[in-house]
C-alpha positions in Angstrom: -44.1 -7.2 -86.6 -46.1 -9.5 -83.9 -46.9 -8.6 -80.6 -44.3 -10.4 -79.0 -41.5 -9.8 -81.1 -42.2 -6.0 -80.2 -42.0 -6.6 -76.3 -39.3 -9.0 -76.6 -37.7 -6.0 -78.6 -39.0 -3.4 -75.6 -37.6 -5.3 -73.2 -34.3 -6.0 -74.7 -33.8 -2.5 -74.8 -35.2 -1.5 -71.4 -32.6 -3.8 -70.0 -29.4 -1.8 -72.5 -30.7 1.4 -70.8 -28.5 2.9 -68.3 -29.8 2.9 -64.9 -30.6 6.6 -63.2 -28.7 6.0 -60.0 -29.3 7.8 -56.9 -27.1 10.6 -56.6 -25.4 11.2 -53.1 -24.9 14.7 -51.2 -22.3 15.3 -48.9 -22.1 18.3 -47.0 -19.9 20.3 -44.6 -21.5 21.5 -41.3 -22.4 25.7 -41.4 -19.9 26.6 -38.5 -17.1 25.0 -36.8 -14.5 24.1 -39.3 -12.1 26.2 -41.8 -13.0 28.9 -44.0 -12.1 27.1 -46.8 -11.3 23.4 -47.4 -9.4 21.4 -50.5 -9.5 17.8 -50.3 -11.0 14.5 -51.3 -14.3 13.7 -50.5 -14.4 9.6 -50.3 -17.9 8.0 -50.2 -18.0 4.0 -49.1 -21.0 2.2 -49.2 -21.0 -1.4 -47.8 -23.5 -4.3 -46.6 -21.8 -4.8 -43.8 -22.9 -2.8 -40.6 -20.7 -4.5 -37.8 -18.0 -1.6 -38.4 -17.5 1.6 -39.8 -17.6 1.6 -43.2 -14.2 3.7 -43.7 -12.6 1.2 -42.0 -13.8 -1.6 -44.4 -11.9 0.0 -47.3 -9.7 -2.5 -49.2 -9.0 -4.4 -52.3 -10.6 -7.8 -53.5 -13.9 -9.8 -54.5 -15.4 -8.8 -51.2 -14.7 -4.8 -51.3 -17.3 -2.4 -50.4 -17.9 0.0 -52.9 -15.8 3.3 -52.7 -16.0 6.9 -55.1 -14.0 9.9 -54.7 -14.2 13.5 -55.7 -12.1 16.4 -55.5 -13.4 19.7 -53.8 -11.4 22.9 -54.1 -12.1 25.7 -51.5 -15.2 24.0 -50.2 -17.0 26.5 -47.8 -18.6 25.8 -44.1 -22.5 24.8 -45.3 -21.1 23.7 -48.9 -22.1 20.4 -50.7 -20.2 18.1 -53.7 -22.4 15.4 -55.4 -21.5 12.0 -56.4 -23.3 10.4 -58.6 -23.5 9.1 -62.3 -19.8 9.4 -63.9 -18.0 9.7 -61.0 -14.9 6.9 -60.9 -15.5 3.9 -58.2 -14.1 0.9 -57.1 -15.1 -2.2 -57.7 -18.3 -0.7 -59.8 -16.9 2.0 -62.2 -19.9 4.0 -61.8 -22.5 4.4 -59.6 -25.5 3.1 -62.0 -23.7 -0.4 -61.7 -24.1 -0.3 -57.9 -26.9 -3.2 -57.2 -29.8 -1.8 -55.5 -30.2 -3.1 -51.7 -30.1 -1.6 -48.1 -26.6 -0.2 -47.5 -24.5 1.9 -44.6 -22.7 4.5 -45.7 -20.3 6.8 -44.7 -18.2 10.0 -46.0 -14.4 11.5 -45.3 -12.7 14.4 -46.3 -9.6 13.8 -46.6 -8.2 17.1 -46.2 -5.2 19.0 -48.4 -2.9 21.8 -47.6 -1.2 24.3 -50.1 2.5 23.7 -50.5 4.8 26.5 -52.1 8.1 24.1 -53.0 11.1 25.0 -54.2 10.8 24.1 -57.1 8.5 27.2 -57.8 5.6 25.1 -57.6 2.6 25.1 -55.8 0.7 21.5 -55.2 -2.4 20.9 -52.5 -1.7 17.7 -51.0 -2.1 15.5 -47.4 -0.1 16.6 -44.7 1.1 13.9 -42.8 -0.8 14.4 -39.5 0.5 12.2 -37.0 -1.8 8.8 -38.1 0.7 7.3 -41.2 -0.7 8.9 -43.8 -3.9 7.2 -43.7 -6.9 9.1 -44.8 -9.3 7.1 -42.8 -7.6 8.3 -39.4 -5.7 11.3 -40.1 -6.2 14.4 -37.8 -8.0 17.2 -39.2 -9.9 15.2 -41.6 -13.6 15.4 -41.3 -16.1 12.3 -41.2 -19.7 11.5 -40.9 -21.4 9.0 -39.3 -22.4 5.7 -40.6 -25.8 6.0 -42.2 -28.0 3.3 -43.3 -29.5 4.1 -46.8 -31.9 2.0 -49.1 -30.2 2.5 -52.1 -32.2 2.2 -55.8 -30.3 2.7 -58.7 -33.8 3.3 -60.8 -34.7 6.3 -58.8 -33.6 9.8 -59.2 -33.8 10.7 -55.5 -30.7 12.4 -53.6 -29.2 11.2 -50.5 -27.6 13.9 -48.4 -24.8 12.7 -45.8 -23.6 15.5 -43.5 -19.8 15.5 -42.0 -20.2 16.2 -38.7 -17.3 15.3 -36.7 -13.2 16.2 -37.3 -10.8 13.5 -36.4 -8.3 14.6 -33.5 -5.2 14.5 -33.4 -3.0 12.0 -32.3 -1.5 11.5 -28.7 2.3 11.1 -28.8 4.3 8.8 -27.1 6.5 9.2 -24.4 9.9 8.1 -23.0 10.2 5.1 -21.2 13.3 3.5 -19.9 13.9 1.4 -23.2 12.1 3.4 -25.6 13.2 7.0 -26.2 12.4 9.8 -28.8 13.7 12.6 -30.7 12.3 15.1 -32.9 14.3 17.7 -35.1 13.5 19.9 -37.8 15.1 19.0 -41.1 16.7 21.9 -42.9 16.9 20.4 -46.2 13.4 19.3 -46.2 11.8 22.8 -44.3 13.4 24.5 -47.4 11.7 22.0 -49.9 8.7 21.9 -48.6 8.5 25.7 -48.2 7.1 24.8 -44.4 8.4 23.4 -41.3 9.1 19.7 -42.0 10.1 17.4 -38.8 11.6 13.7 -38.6 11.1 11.8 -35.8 13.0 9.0 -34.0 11.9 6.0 -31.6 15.0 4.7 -30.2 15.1 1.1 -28.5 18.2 1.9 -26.0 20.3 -1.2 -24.2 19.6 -1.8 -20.7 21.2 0.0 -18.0 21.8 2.3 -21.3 21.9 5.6 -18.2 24.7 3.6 -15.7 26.9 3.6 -18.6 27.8 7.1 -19.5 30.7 5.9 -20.8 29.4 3.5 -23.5 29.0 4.3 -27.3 26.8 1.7 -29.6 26.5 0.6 -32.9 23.2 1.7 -34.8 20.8 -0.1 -36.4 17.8 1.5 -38.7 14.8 -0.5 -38.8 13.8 0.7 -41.9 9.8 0.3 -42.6 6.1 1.9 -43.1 5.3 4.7 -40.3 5.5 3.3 -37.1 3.6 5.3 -34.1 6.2 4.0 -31.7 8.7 1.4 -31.4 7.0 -1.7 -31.9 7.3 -5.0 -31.2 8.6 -4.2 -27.4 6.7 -4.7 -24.3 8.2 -5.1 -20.9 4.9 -6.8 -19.5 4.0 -10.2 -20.6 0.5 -10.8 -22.7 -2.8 -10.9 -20.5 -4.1 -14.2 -20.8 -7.4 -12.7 -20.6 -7.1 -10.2 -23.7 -9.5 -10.8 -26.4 -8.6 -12.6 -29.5 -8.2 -10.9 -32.8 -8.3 -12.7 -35.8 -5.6 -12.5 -38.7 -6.9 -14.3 -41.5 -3.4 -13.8 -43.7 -1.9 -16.5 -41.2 -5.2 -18.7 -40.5 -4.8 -17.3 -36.7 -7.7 -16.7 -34.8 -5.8 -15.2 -32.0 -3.1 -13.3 -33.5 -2.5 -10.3 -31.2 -1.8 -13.2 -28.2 0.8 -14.6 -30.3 2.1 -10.5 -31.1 2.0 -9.4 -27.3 4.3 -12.9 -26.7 6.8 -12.4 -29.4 7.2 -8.6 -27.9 7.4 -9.7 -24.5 10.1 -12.1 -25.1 12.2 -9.2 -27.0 12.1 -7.2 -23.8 13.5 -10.6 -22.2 15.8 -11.3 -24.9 16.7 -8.0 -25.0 17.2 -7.3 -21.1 19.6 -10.7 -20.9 23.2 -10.7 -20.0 24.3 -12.5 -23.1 22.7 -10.1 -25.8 25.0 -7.1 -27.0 24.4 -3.4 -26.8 22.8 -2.0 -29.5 20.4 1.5 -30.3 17.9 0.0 -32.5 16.2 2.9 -34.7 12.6 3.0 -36.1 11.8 6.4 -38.1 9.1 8.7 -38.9 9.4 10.4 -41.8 5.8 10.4 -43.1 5.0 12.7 -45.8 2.4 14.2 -47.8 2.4 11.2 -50.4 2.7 8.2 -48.1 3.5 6.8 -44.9 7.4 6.8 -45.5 9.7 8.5 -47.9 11.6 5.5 -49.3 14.6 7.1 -47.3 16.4 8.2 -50.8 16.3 11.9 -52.1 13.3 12.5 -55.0 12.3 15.3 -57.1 8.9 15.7 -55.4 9.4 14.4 -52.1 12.5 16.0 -51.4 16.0 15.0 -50.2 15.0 12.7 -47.1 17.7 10.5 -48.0 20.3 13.4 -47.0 17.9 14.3 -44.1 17.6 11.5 -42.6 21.5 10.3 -43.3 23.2 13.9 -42.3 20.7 15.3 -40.1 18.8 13.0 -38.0 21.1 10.0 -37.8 24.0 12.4 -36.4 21.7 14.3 -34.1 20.5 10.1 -33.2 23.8 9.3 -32.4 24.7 12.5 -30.5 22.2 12.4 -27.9 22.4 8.4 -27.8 25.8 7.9 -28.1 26.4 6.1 -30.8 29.2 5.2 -32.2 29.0 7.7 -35.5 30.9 5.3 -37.9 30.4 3.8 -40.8 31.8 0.2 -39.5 28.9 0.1 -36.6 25.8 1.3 -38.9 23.3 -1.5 -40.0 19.8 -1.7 -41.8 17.2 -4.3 -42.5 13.8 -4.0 -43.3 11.0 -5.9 -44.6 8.9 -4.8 -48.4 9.1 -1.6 -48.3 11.7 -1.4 -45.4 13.1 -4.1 -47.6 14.0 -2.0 -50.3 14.7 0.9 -48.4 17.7 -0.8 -46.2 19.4 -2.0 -50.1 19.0 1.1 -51.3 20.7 3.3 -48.3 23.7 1.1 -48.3 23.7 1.5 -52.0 23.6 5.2 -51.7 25.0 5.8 -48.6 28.0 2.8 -48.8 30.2 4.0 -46.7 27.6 4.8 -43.8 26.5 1.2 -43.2 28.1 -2.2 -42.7 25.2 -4.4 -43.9 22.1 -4.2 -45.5 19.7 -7.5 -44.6 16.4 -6.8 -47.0 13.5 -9.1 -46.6 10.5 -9.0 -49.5 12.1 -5.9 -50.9 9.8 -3.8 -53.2 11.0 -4.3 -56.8 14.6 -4.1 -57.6 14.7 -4.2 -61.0 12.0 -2.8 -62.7 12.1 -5.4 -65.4 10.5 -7.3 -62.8 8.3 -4.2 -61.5 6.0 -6.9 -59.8 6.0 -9.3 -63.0 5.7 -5.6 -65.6 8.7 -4.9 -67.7 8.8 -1.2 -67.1 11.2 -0.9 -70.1 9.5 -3.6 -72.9 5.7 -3.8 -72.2 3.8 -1.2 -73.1 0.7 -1.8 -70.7 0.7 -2.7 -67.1 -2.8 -3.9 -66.9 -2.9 -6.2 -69.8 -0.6 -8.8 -71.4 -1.8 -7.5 -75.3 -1.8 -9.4 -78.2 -3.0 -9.6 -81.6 -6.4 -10.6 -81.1 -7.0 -9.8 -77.5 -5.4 -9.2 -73.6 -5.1 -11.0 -70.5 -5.1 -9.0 -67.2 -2.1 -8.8 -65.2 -2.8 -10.6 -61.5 -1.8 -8.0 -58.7 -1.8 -10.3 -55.7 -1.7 -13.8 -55.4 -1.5 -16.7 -52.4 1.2 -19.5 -51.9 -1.5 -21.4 -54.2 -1.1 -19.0 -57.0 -4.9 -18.0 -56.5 -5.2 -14.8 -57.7 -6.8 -12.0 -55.1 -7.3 -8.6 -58.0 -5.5 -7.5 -60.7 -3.3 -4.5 -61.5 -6.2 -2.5 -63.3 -8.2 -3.0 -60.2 -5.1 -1.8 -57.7 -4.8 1.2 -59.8 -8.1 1.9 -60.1 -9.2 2.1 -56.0 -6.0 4.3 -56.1 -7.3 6.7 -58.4 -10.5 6.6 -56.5 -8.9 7.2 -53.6 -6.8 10.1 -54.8 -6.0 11.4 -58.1 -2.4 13.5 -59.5 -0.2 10.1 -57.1 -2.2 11.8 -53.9 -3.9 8.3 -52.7 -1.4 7.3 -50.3 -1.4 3.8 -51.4 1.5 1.7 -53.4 2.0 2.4 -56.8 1.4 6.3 -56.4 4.5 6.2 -53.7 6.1 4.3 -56.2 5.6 6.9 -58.8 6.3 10.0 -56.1 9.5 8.7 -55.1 10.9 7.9 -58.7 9.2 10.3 -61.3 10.7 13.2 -62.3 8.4 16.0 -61.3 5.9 17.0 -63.9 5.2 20.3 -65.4 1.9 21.0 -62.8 4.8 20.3 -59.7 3.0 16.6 -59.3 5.1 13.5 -59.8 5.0 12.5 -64.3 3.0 9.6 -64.4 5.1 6.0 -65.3 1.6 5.1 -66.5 -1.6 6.1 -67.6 -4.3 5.1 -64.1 -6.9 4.4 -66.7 -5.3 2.8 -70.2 -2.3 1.2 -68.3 -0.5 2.8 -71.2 3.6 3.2 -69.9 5.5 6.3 -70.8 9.0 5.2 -71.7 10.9 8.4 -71.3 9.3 8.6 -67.3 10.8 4.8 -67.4 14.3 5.7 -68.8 14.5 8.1 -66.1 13.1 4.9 -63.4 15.7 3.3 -64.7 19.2 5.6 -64.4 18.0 6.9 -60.6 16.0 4.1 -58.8 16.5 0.3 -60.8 18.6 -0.4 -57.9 19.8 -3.5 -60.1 20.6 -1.6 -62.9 22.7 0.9 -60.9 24.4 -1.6 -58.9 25.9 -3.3 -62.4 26.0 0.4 -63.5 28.4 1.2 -61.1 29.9 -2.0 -59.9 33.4 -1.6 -60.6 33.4 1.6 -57.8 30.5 0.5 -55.7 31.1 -3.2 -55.7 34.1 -3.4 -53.7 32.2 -0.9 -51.1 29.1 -2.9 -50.7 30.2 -6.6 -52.1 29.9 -8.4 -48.3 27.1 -6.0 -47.0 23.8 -6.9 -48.6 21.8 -10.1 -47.7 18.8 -10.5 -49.8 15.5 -13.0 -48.6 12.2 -13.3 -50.3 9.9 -16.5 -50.5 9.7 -17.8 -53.7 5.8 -17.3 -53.5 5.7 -13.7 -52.8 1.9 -12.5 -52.5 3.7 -9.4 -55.3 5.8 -11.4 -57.1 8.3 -9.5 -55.7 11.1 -12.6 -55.6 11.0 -11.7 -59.5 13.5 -8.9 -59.4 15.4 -10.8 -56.5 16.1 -13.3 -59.1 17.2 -10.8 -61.9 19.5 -9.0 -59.3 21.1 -12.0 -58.5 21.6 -12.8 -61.8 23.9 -10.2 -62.3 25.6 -10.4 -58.6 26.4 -14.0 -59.3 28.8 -12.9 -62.2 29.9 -9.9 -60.4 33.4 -8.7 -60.9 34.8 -8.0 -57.7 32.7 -10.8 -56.5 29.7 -11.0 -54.5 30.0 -12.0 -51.2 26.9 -11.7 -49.2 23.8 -13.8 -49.3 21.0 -14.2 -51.1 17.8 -16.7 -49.9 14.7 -18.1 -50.9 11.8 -19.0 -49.0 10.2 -22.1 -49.9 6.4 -21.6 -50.8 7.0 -18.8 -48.6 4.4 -15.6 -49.0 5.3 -11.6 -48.2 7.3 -11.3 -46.2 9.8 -14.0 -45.5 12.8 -12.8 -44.1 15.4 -15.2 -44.1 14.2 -17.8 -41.3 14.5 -21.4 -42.3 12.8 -23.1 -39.5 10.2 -20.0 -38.6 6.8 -19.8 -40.4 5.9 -15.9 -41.8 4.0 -15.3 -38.9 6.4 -15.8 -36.3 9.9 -14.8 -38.3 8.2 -11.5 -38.9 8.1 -10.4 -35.4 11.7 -11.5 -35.0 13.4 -8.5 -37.1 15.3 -7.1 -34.2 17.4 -10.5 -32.8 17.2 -12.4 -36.1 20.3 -10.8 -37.8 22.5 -10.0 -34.5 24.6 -12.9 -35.5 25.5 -11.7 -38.8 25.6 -7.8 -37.8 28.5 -9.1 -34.9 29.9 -10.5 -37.6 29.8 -7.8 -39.9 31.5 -5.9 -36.8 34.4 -7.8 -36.1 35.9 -8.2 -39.6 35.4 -4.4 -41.0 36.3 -2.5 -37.4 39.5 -0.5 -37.4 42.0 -0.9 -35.6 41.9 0.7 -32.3 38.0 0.8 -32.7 35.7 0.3 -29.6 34.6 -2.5 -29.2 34.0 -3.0 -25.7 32.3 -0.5 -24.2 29.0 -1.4 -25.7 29.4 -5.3 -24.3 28.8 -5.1 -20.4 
């Protein structure tokens, strides 16, 4: 052999080699914090120093790179490593990291033992009082940002103390619109094997305390944790506030065109012309996610009873609502979306209309554009020869943002056993039976994409909201028949207008028939709502006047006889 074909041969396999990457050290200061701490230690590492790197988190082409590891009674002055082998998102491992001058920075996300019910015992998030969001959630434990030169070819060790814990939240208090109330759920207390609370931000009428003598219909603004009512401000914008950019909507000052839209509610609102109403926006953030889904689960617990038999009568008791069926409404948006369908599904006699915007998948044939039931991978279309990778998220365009493999891999990352927080692991708490370890049964392997059809068949009888509803049409459908109003654009950024279109399938040929609505957005991305003549950006902040119409409506032709329907009009 010559000379050069043996360094051609040396270098060809110097370049196989796997790198030795840096390993990384994260330790918990000696004093100060708990005895003992379970959680997830997340590690991101980006190029950008402008912000705080936890804050930079998110999916895409232009991610920072992200690893997680679990630690189980970590003690004060303890340490976990990350390095080689350890999961990440986008690189898988940390020898694929390119090597350049990074800032880093660690969170533990902390866990708390939970004794259910059910005779198991799972660690998991508490919901703290920030959504469910492990970049901001009380209690958990961060370090600063720390600028690193990071080479993947040495073997040296790079230790990042957590030095400061997250506190907790302020709460908000009662104004003369915006009122709260905050009970302890019984049903869920008992689940949870802890005290378990559900809180209320209630939009009241004006002059809602010169009229003892009112009662008001109730609407449930279904939707991901909200802090407070939003939307609502009885001040208009300062012209002087800084601009924030949105890029979603190509709006370089967003938050102006936000702090409008709520003033103008406040107006809208506050004007002789506009009827009484309590408008109702829920906590009921959990140790899996921001919001429950509103519907009872085997490992979240009943919070569809909860919310529907003890906080909505405790609601209407101290607001005076009007506690009937005939003056209960919902809408929502995605999430929100699916939750308002599903409650007037479940619940039919308890509302008088459902209006759900984008809703998260209602028919799990379309779960996104996966057939939960027929394929037998989510990440890849499979074939004979080879596999094409299912998009994830897409624009009007059809440009495609990351894939499902990706999504399911930062969630993984982020939290193994459905404890991420994030989308599909919600989706998977909410409908899964619960596995034999007292975590939700997987509907898919998080690394093969490989679906288990029995944890589908189960999906399929509790939570295909389209397959129950032509389930149970013939005792349902004349209950709920003229009480659900369905709106997505036909270029959802989650495909989710795919189910839309295989409910209505079915509700165009139901028998009684169907006699709500059913809409498309043109082009339209997540989430339109059901406004023709508004663009996303604007229609969005319009939830609470853009269905009063319909709701007044709704009123008039299903109120009994003898029914109030004045008080609530001065």
């Amino acid at each position: 052999m010559n000379s050069s074909r043996l360094i051609a041969l040396m270098t060809g396999a110097a370049l196989a080699a796997p790198a030795m990457a840096t390993d990384f050290r994260v330790t918990l200061p000696a004093s100060g914090i708990d005895a003992s701490n379970d959680g997830r230690i997340i590690l991101v590492i980006t190029p950008d120093a402008t912000k705080e790197p936890r804050f930079q988190v998110k999916l895409g082409a232009d991610a920072p790179q992200v690893f997680g590891v679990n630690v189980d009674g970590l003690k004060p002055g303890g340490a976990a490593m990350i390095g080689r082998g350890v999961l990440g998102y986008p690189a898988e491992d940390l020898s694929k990291v390119p090597a350049g001058d990074y800032t880093v920075q660690a969170v533990l996300h902390k866990y708390t033992t939970y004794n259910l019910a059910t005779g198991h015992t799972v660690k998991l998030p508490a919901a703290r009082g920030a959504g469910q969001n492990w970049r901001a959630e009380p209690g958990n434990i961060i370090s600063e940002p720390m600028k690193i030169r990071f080479n993947p070819a040495t073997k040296d060790i790079v230790t990042i103390p957590l030095t400061k814990v997250i506190p907790p939240v302020e709460q908000p208090r009662d104004s003369e619109y915006i009122r709260h109330l905050k009970i302890r759920s019984e049903r869920l207390s008992k689940f949870w094997g802890t005290d378990v609370y559900l809180t209320a931000h209630v939009l009241v009428p004006r002059d809602f305390d010169k009229h003892p003598e009112a009662r008001y219909p109730l609407i449930i603004n279904h939707g991901h944790f909200p802090a407070d009512f939003g939307g609502f401000s009885t001040t208009p914008p300062d012209p002087n506030m800084p601009c924030k950019a949105e890029p979603r909507f190509s709006e370089p000052c967003y938050n102006r065109i936000e702090a409008q839209e709520a003033f103008d509610l406040y107006k809208k609102w506050t004007s002789d012309a506009f009827p009484r109403f309590l408008i109702v926006e829920i906590d009921h953030s959990n140790p899996y996610y921001d919001d429950s889904y509103a519907v009872n689960s085997a490992n979240l617990g009943p919070y569809g009873d909860a919310i529907m038999k003890e906080l909505v009568p405790a609601i209407e008791a101290k607001f005076r609502g009007l506690g009937e069926g005939w003056a209960r409404f919902t809408y929502g948006g995605s999430t929100g979306g699916w939750e308002a369908l599903a409650v007037q599904m479940f619940y039919p006699d308890d509302f008088n209309g459902a209006f759900a915007a984008c809703p998260d998948p209602i028919d799990f044939r379309q779960y996104t554009n996966i057939n939960i039931y027929e394929d037998k991978n989510v990440f890849w279309k499979v074939g004979p020869f080879g596999k094409v990778d299912r998009p994830a998220h897409r624009n009007w365009l059809g440009h495609v943002d990351y894939t499902v493999e990706q999504e399911q891999r930062l969630e993984l990352v982020l939290g193994d056993k459905s404890r991420s927080g994030q989308q599909w692991d919600i989706w998977e708490a909410v409908y899964s039976p619960q596995g034999p370890d007292g975590y939700p049964q997987r509907i898919f392997n998080k690394r093969t994409g490989e679906i288990d059809p029995k944890v589908a068949a189960y999906w399929r009888e509790n939570y295909d909201l389209r397959h129950i509803m032509q389930r149970d049409w013939k005792t349902l459908g004349p209950k709920i028949r003229n009480k659900i109003f369905l709106y997505v654009g036909d270029m959802d950024n989650y495909y989710l207008n795919n189910a839309v279109y295989l409910a209505e399938d079915f509700l165009k040929v139901a028998d009684p028939p169907f006699l709500g609505e059913i809409a498309y957005g043109d082009r339209a991305e997540h989430c339109w709502n059901g406004d023709p003549k508004e663009p996303n950006k604007i229609s969005r902040l319009r939830y609470h006047t853009m269905y009063v119409d319909k709701i007044l409506k709704r009123i008039e032709a299903a109120a009994p006889k003898g029914a109030d329907l004045k008080s609530w009009r001065y």
